[in-house]
C-alpha positions as CSV (number, residue, x, y, z in Angstrom):
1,X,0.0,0.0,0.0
2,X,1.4,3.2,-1.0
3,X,2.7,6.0,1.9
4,X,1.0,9.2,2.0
5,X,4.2,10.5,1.1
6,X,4.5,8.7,-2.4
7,X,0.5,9.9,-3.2
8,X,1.5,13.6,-2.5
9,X,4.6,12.6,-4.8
10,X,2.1,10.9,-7.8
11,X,-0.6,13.7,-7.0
12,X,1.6,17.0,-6.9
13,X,2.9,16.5,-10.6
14,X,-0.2,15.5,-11.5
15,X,-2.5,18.2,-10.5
16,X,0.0,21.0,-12.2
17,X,-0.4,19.3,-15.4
18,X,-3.7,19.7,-14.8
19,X,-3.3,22.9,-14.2
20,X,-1.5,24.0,-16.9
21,X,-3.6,22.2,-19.5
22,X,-6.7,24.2,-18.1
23,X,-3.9,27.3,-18.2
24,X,-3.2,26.5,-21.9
25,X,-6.9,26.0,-22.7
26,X,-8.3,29.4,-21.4
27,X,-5.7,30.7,-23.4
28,X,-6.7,28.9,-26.7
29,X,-10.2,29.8,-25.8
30,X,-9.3,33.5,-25.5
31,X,-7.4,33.0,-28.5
32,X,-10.5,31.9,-30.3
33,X,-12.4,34.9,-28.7
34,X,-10.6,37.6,-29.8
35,X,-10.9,35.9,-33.3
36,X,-14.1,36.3,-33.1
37,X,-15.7,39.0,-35.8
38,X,-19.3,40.8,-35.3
39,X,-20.7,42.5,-38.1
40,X,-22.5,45.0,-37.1
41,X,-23.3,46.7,-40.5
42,X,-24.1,46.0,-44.2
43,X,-24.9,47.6,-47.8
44,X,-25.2,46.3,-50.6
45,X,-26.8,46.7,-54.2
46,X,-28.0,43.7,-56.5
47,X,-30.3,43.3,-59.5
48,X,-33.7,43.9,-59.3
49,X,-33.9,47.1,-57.6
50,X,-32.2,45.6,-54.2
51,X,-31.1,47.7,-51.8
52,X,-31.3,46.7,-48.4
53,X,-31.4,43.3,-46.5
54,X,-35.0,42.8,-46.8
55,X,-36.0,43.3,-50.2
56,X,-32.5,40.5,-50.8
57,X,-34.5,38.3,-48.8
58,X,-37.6,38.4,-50.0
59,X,-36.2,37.9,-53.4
60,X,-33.9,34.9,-52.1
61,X,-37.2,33.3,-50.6
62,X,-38.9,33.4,-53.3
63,X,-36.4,32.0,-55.9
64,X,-36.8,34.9,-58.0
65,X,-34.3,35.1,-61.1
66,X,-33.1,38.5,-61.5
67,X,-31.4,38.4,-64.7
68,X,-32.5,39.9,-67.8
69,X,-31.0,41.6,-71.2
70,X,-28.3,44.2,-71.4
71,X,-29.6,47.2,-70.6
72,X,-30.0,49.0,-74.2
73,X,-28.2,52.6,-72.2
74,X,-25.4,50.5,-72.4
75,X,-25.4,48.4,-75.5
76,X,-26.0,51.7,-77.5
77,X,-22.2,53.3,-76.7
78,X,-20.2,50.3,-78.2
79,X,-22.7,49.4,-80.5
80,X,-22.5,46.6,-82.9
81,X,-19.4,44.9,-80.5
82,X,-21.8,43.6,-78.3
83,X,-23.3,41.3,-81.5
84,X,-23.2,37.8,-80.7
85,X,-22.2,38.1,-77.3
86,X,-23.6,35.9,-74.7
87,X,-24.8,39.3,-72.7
88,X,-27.9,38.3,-70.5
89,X,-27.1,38.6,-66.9
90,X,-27.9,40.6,-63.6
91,X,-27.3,44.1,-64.3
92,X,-28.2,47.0,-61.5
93,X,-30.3,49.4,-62.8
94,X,-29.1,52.8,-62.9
95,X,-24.9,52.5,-62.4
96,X,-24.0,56.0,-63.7
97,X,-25.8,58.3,-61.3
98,X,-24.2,59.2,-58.5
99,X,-24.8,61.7,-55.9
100,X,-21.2,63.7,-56.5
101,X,-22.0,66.6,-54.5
102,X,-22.2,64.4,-51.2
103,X,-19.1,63.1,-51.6
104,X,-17.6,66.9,-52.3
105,X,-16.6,65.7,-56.0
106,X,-16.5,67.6,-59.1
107,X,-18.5,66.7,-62.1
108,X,-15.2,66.8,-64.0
109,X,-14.0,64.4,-61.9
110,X,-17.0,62.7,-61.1
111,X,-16.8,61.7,-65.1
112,X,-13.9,60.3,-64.9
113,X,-14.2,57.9,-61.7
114,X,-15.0,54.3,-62.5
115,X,-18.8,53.8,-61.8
116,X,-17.3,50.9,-59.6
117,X,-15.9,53.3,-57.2
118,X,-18.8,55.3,-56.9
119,X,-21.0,52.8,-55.9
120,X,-18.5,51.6,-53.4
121,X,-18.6,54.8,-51.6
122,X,-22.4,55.2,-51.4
123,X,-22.8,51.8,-50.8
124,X,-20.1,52.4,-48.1
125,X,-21.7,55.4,-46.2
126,X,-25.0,52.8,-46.5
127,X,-22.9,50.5,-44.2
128,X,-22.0,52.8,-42.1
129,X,-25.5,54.4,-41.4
130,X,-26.7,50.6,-41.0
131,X,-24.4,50.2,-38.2
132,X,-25.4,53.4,-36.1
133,X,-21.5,54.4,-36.4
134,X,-20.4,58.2,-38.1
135,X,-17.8,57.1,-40.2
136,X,-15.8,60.6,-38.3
137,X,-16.7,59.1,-35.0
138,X,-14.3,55.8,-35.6
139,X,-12.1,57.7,-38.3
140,X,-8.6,57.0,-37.2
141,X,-9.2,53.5,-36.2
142,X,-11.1,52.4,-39.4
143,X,-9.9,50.0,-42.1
144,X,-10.5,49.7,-45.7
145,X,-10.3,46.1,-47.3
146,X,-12.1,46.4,-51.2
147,X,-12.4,43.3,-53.5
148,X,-12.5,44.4,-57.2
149,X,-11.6,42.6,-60.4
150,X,-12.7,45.3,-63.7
151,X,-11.9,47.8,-65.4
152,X,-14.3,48.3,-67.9
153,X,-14.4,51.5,-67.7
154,X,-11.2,52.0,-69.0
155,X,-12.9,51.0,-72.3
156,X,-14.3,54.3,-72.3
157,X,-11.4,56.2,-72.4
158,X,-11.3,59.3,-74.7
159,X,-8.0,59.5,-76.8
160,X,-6.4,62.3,-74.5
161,X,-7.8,61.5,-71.1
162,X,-7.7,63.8,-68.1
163,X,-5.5,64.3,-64.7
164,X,-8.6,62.4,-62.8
165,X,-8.5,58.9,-64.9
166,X,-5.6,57.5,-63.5
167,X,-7.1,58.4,-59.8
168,X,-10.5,56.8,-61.4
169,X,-9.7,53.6,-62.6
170,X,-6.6,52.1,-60.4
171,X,-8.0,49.5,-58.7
172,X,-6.3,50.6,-55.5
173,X,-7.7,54.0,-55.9
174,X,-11.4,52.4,-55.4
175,X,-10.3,51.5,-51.6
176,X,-8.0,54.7,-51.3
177,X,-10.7,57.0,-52.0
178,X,-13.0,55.9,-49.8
179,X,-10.7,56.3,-47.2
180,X,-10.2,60.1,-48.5
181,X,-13.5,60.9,-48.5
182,X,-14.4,59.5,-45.0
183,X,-11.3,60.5,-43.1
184,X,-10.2,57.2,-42.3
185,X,-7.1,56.4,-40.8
186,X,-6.7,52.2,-40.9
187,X,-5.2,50.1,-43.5
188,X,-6.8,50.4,-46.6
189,X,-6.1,48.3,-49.2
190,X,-7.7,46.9,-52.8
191,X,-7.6,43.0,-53.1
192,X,-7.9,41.1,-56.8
193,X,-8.3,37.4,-56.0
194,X,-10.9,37.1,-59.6
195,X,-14.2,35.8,-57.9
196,X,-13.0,35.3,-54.3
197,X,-11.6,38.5,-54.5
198,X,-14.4,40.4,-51.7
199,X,-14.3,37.2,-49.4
200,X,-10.6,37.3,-49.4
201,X,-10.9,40.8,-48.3
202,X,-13.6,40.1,-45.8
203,X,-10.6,37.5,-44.5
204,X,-8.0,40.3,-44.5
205,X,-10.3,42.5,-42.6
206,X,-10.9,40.3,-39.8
207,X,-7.2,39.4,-39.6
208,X,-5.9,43.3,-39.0
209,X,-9.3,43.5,-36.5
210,X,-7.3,40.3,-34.3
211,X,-3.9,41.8,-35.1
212,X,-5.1,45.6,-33.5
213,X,-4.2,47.1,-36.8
214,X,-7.4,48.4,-36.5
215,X,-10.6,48.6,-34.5
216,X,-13.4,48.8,-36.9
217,X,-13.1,47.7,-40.8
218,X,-15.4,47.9,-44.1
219,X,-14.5,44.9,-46.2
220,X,-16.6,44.0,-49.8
221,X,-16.8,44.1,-53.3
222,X,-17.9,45.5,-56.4
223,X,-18.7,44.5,-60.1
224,X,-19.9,45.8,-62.8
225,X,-20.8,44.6,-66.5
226,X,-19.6,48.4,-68.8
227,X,-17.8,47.1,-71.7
228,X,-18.3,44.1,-74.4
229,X,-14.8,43.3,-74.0
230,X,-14.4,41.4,-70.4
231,X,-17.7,39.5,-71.3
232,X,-16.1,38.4,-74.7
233,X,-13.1,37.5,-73.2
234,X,-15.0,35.3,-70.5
235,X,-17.5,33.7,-73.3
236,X,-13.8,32.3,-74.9
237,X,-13.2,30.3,-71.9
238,X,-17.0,28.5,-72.8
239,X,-18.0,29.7,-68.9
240,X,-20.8,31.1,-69.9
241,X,-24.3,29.5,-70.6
242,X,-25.5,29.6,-73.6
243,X,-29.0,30.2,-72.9
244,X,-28.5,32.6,-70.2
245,X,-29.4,30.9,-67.1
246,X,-27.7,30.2,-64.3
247,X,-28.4,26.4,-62.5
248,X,-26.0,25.8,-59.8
249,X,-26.6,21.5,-59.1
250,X,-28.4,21.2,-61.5
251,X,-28.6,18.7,-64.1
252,X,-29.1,21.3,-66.8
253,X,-26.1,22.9,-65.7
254,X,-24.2,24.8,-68.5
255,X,-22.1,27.4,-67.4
256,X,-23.2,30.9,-65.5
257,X,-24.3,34.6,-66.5
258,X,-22.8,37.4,-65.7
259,X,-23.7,39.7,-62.6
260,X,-23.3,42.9,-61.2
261,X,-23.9,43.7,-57.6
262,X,-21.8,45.7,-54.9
263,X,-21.6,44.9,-50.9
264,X,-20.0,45.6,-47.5
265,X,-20.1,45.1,-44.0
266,X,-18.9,47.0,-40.9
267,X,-16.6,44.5,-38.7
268,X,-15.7,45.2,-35.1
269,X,-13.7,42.5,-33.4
270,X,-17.1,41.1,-30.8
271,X,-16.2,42.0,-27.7
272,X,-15.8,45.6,-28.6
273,X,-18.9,45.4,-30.4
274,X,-20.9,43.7,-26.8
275,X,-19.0,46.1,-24.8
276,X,-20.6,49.4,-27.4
277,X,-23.5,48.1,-27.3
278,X,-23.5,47.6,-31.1
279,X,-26.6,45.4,-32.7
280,X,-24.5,42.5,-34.0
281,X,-26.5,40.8,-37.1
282,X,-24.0,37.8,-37.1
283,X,-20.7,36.6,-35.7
284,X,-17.6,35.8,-38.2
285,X,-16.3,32.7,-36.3
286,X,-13.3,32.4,-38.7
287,X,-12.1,32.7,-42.2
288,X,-9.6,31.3,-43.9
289,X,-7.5,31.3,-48.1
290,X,-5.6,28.8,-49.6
291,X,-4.4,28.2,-53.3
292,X,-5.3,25.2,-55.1
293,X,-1.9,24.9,-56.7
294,X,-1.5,22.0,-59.2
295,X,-4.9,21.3,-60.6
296,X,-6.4,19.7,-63.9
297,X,-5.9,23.6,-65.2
298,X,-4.8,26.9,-64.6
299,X,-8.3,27.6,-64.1
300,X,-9.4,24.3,-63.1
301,X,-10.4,24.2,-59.1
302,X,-8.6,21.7,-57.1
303,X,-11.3,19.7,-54.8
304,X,-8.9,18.4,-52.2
305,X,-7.5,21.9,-51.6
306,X,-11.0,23.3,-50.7
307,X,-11.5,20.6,-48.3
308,X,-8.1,21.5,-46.5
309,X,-9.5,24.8,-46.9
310,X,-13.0,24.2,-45.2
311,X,-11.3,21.7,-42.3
312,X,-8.7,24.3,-41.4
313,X,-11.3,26.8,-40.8
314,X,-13.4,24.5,-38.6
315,X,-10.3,23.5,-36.7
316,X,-9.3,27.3,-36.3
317,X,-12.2,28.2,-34.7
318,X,-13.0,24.7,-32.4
319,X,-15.8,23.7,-34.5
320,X,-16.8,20.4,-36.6
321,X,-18.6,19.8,-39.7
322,X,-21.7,19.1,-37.6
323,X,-21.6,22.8,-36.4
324,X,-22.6,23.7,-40.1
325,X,-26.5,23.6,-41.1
326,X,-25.7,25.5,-44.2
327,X,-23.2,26.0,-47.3
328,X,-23.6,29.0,-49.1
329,X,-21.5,27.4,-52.0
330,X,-19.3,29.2,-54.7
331,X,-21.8,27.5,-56.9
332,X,-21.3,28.8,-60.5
333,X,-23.4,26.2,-62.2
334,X,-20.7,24.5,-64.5
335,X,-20.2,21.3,-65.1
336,X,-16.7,21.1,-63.7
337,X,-16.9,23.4,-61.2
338,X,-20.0,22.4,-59.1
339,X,-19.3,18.2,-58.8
340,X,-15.6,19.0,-57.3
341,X,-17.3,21.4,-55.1
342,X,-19.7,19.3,-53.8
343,X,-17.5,16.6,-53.5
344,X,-15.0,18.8,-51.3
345,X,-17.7,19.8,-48.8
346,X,-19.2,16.8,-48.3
347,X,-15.9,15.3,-47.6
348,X,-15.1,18.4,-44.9
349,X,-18.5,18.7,-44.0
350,X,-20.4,15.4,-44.2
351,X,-20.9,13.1,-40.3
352,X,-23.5,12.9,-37.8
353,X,-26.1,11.6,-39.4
354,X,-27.7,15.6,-39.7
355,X,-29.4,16.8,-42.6
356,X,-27.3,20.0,-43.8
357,X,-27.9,22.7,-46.8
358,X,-26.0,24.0,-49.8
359,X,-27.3,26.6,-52.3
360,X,-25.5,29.7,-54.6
361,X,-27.1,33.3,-55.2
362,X,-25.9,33.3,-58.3
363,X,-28.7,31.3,-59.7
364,X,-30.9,34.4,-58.3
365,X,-28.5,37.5,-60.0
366,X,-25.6,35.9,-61.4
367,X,-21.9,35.3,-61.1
368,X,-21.1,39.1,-59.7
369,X,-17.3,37.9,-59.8
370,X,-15.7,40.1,-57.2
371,X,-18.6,41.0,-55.4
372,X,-19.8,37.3,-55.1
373,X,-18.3,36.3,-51.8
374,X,-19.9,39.3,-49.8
375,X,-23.2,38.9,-51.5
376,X,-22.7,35.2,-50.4
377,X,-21.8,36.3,-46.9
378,X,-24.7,38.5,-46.7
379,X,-27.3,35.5,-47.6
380,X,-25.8,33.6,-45.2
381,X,-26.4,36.3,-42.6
382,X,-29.8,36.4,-43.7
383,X,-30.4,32.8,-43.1
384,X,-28.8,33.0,-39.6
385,X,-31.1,36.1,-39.0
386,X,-34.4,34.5,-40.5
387,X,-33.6,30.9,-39.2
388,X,-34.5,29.7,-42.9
389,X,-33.2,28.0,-45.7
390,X,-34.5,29.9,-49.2
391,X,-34.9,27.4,-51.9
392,X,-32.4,27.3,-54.4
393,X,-33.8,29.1,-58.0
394,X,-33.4,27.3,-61.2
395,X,-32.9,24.1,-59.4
396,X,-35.0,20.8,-61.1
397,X,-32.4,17.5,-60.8
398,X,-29.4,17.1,-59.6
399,X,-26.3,17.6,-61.7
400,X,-25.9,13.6,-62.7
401,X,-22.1,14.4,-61.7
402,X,-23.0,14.8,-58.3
403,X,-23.3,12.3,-55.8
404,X,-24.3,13.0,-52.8
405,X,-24.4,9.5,-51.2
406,X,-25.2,9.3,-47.2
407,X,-23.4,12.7,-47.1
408,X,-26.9,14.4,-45.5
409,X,-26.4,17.2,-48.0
410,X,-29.5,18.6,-49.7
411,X,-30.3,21.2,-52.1
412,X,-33.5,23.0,-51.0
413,X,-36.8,22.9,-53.9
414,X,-38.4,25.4,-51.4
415,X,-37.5,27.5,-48.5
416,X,-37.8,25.7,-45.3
417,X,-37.1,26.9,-41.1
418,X,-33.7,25.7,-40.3
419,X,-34.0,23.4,-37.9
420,X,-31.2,23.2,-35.3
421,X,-32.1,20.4,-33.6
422,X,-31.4,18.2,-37.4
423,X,-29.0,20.7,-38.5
424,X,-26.1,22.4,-37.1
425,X,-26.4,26.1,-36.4
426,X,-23.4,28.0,-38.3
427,X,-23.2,28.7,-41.7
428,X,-20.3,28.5,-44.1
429,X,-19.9,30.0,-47.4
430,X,-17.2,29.5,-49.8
431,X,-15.9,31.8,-52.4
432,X,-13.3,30.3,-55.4
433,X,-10.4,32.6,-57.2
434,X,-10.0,31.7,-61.1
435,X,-6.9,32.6,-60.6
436,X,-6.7,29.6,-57.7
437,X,-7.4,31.7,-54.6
438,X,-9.9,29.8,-52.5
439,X,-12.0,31.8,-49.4
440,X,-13.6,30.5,-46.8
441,X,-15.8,31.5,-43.7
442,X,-17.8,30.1,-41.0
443,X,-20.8,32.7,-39.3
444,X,-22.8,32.1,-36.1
445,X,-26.4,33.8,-35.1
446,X,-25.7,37.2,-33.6
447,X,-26.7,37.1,-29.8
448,X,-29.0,39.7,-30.4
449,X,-29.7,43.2,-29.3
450,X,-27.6,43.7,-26.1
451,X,-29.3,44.3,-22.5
452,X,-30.2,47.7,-21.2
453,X,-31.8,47.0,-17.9
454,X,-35.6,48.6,-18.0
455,X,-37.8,50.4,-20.1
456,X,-35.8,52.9,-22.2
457,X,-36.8,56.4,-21.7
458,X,-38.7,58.5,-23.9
459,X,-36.5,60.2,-26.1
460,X,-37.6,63.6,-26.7
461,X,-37.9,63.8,-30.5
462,X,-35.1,62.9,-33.5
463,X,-32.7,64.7,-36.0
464,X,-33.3,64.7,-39.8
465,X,-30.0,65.6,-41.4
466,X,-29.3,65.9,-45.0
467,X,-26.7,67.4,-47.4
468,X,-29.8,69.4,-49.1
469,X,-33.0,70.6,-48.6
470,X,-34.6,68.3,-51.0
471,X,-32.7,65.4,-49.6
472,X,-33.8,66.4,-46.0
473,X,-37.5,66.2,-47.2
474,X,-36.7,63.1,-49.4
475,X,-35.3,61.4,-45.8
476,X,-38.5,62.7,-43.6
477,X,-40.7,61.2,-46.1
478,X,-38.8,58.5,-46.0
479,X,-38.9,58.0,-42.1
480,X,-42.0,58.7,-41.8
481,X,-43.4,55.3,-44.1
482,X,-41.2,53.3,-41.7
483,X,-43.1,54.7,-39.2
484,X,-46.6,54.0,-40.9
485,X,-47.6,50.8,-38.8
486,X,-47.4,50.7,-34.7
487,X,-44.1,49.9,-33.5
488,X,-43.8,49.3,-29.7
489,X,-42.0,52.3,-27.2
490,X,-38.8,50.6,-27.2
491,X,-38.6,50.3,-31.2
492,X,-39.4,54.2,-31.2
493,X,-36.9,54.5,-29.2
494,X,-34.2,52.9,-31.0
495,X,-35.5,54.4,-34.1
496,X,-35.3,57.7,-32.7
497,X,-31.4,56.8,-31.5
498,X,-30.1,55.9,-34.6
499,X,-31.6,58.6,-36.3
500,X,-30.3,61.4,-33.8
501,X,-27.2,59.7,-33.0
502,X,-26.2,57.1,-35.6
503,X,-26.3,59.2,-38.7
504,X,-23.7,61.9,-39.3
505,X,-25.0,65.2,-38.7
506,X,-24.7,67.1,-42.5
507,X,-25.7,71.0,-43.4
508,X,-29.3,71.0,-43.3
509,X,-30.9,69.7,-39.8
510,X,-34.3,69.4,-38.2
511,X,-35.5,68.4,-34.7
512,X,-38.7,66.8,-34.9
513,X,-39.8,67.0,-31.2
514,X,-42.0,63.7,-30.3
515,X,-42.5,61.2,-27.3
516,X,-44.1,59.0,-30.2
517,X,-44.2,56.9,-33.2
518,X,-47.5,59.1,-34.0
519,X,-46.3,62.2,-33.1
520,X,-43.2,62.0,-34.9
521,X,-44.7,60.6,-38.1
522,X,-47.0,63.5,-38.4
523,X,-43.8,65.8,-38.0
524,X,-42.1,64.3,-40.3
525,X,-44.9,64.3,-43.3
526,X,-45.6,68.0,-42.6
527,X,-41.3,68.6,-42.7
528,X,-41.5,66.1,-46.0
529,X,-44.4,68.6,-47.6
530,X,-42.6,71.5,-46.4
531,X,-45.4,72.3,-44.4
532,X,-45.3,74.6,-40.7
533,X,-45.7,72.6,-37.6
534,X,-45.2,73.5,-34.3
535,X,-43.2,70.3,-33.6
536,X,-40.1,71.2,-36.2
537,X,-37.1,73.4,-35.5
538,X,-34.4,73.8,-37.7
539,X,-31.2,73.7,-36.3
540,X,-28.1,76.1,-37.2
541,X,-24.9,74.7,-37.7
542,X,-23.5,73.0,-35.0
543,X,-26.1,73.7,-32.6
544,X,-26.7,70.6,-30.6
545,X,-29.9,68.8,-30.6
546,X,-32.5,69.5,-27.3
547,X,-32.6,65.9,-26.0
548,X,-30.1,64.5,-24.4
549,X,-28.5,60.8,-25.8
550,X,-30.9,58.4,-24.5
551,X,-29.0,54.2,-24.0
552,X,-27.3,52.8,-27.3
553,X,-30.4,51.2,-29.0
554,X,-30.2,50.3,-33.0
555,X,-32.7,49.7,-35.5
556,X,-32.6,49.8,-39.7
557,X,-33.4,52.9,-41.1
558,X,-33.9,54.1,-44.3
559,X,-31.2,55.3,-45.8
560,X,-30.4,58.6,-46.8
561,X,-31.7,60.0,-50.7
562,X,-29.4,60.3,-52.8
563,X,-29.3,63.1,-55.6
564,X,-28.6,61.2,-58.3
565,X,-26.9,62.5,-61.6
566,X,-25.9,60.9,-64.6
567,X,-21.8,60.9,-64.7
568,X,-20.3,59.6,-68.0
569,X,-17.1,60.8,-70.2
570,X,-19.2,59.2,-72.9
571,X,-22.7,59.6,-74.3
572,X,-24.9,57.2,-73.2
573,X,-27.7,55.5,-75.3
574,X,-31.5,55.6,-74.9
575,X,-33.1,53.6,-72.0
């Protein structure tokens, strides 16, 4: 029988491994913490007249296909070089206004400036706003991170071109100026991976937030269709469908369309975004690039490097492939493409007997190349938020190529609840370079809006600020539709916070004094119809407002008007 002498002798080593194993994992899971990425803010623009959140939903839950023909505006300035052309796709509506004045641009310059670049920074100051944050309040802390592939525009080009092209068109001017224009003081920087290439930079983001290189970032993307060129040059490669539709998984599969879109998201690393009482729409668990190196191609993707991709993500962050309910896939609907990307996730992703999810956007507006991860990312955010799968659109059979086995994959026909009892909670989306540049990232639910202890109190009234006096009554009119049906006291409230204290304060300003919903709506129609009422003051300058800042509360707004005018160094054709 062992002394108590030799136990203390067995014991003592013992309990200080102990010790430092539960040392070394409070430090992996603090690690893993400070890794951990809230967004906090989005904008975007896609086809169909979408943009916001909600009207990307509704058209993602319905399955619509947003696609349609060139817009003849733009078919008329090259003319007959668009003949024979495989040109249908998801084109944004108007992509040459642009409210210049805002931003304190010329129209000189405004001319010259890549469309691309000016939807980035509206766009931008849409993400922003969405967030409850003044760009100037976070200025010297903010990063940049753009993804962007074309340069149509270039295409455009007169023969003796001004000062302000080559500050339009580089693609590191398109992250560069928003910094300019906002005042902000981060890292700021332009990525081109080809398709992953606003993923990639949603990745680089969320790396400088861990690093401290900076305490807020925007990260996206933008793409735009403007020249016959780029979509002749794609067509070569046989990418593109020959009958204009886009069928991720589907047997019918031939190839994609082309898309247009633009996103971007605020980022705050989460505990700084808990601790300001930010509304976080989801959590970025982790991201992660690779390169498929040797592959069939070039261009070809390389199935066993997206799996290493997609495990080394999950291991990153302490998860496992039954953490993931849903795959928002890269998803281009070719026949090469789609089988080896199936194949990779269900080899990363497939276990546990759950039933899991994968669909692509791009059967809804296209393949918006270097704004397709962060239009990705946003409909997985939406899923997380809605706690529902959208059915996938164009999708009949499955793609004879693709066998999905006992893997528990499945490719929604209609939009269902996600069900986290059956299916893992997180979602994943995948984003793939042409050039070989694989993104991936794993998201989590947000936790919702943070405590405030009580009943908030009544907050007084709410600022409308604007650049102009038309945009000022374009925004009250605006506020006061979103304030058409009941909303509860604490919803006013937030309402009236963000609008007081999350937009930036501009040169014209109002004060719509109000302890309600009903009170403030009428306000807000009368200062809309620029009509008197004894509830508006206009403020001068910097006067401050007469309520005092009630707690942090956040709610969507609408988003401010803007004045749009047609900007182009070339005459454009009829509509």
């Amino acid at each position: 029988m062992p002394s108590t002498s030799d136990t203390a002798t067995t014991t003592g080593p013992l309990r200080r491994a102990m010790e430092t194993i539960k040392s070394l994992r409070a430090e992996l899971d603090a690690a893993r913490g400070a890794r951990r990425i809230a967004v906090v803010g989005t904008g975007l623009r896609a086809p169909g007249g979408i943009d916001d959140r909600e009207t990307y939903w509704r058209a993602l839950a319905e399955g619509r296909d947003l696609t349609g023909e060139l817009p003849a505006r733009r078919r008329g300035v090259f003319g007959a070089d668009w003949d024979g052309l495989l040109s249908r796709g998801g084109y944004l509506d108007d992509v040459f206004g642009f409210d210049a004045k805002f931003f304190g641009i010329s129209p000189r310059e405004a001319r010259s400036l890549d469309p691309q670049h000016r939807l980035l920074l509206q766009v931008v100051w849409e993400a922003f706003e969405d967030a409850a944050i003044p760009p100037a309040s976070v200025a010297g802390s903010t990063g940049v991170f753009v993804g962007i592939t074309g340069q149509d525009y270039r295409q455009w080009a007169e023969p003796d071109p001004n000062a302000s092209w080559l500050i339009g068109n580089g693609h590191c001017f398109a992250a560069g100026r928003i910094a300019y224009t906002l005042g902000l003081g981060g890292p700021t920087m332009a990525i081109d991976t080809a398709c992953s290439s606003s993923l990639t930079a949603v990745h680089t983001a969320c790396r400088a937030l861990t690093a401290g290189d900076c305490d807020v970032a925007v990260a996206g993307g933008v793409s735009l269709v403007l020249a016959p060129r780029s979509t002749a040059e794609i067509q070569r490669t046989d990418a593109l469908s020959p009958d204009g539709r886009c069928r991720p998984f589907d047997a019918r599969a031939n190839g994609f369309v082309r898309g247009e879109g633009c996103g971007a998201v605020v980022l705050k690393r989460l505990g700084d975004a808990e601790r300001d009482g930010d509304r976080v729409l989801a959590v970025i668990e982790g991201t992660g690039v690779n390169q498929d190196g040797p592959s069939a191609g070039f261009t070809a993707p390389n199935g066993p490097a997206q799996t290493r991709l997609i495990e080394s993500v999950l291991a990153s962050t302490g998860l496992t492939a039954d953490d993931i309910g849903y795959l928002e896939a890269h998803g281009t609907g070719t026949p090469l493409g789609d089988p080896i990307e199936l194949e990779a996730a269900a080899t990363a992703l497939s276990g546990g007997g759950r039933t899991w999810y994968v669909g692509s956007v791009k059967a809804n507006v296209g393949h918006t190349e270097s704004a397709a991860g962060v239009l990705g990312l946003l409909k997985a955010l939406l899923c997380l938020e809605k706690r529902q799968i959208p059915r996938q659109a164009r999708f009949e059979r499955l793609n004879p190529r693709i066998d999905l086995g006992d893997s528990g994959m499945t490719v929604p026909t209609r939009t269902v609840p996600w069900d986290t009892t059956s299916s893992g909670r997180c979602a994943a989306v995948s984003s793939f370079g042409m050039s070989g540049t694989n993104a991936h990232a794993v998201l989590s639910p947000g936790p919702g809006t943070p405590p405030h202890g009580g009943a908030p109190s009544a907050p007084g009234g709410l600022l409308v600020s604007a650049h102009t006096e038309p945009a000022l009554r374009a925004l009250a009119l605006r506020y006061a539709a979103a304030l058409a049906e009941p909303i509860a006291e604490t919803d006013f409230a937030a309402f009236a916070y963000t609008a007081t204290h999350g937009r930036t304060r501009l040169r014209r300003a109002a004060w719509i004094g109000a302890d309600s919903a009903a009170q403030a709506r009428e306000a807000l129609i009368a200062l809309g119809n620029g009509i008197d009422d004894p509830r508006l003051r206009t403020l001068a300058g910097t006067e401050a407002v007469p309520a005092d800042a009630t707690a942090r509360l956040v709610r969507s707004l609408p988003f401010y008007p803007w004045e749009q005018v047609t900007h182009s160094i070339r005459a454009l054709g009829d509509d």
